[in-house]
N, C-alpha and C positions, 0 to 999 in steps of 0.2 A: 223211263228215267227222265226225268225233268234235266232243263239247259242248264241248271246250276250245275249238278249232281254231273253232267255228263261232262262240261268245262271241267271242273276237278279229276274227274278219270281221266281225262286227258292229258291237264297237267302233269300228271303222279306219273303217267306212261310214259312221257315224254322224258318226264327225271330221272327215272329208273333207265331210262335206254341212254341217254347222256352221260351219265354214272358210272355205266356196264363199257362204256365206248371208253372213255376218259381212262378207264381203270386199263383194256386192251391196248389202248394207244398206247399207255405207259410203258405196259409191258415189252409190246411189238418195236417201240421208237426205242424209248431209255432205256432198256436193257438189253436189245438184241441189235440195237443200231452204235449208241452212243457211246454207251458203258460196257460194248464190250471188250475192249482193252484189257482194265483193270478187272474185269469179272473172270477175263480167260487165265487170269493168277487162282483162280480155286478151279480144283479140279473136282466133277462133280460125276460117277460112272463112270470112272476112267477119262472123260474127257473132257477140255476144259469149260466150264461153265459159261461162258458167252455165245461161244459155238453152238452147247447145248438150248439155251435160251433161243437164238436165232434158228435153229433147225426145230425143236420137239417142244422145247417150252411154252414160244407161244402159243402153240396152235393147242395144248394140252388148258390152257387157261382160255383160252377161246371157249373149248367145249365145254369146261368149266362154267364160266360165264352163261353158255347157252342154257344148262339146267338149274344156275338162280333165275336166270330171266324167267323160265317157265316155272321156277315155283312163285316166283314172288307177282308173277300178274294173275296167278292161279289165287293168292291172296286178296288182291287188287281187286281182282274181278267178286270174290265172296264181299267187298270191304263193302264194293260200288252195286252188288246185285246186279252185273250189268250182264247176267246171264238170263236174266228175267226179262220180257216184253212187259213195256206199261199198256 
């Protein structure tokens, strides 16, 4: 893989984990730090949703997360050939 080619996998990688973090933080700060006030008004399994959010949700979006990351650098990696030696 030539330095251009491998500059752009890098990039792409770096955006993709920025992305994936950004979207966690939302989840982990804004919904189970900030908002759950007004979130613990729906009740969501019997229990109220803010709660649920701060105890089982994020970590379920976590894992989430973990299996786009591996499909989408599994893409990444076909886009860039970076499974290949030059």
């Amino acid at each position: 893989m030539n330095e251009e080619k491998r500059q752009a996998y890098w990039r792409a990688n770096k955006a993709l984990i920025r992305n994936l973090l950004i979207v966690w933080a939302t989840v982990s700060i804004v919904m189970s730090i900030l908002l759950v006030q007004p979130l613990n008004n729906i009740q969501f399994f019997g229990v109220p949703f803010g709660f649920w959010m701060a105890q089982q949700g994020s970590i379920y979006v976590f894992v989430i997360l973990i299996f786009i990351y591996a499909i989408q650098m599994d893409k990444l990696d076909q886009k860039y050939n970076s499974d290949r030696r030059d």
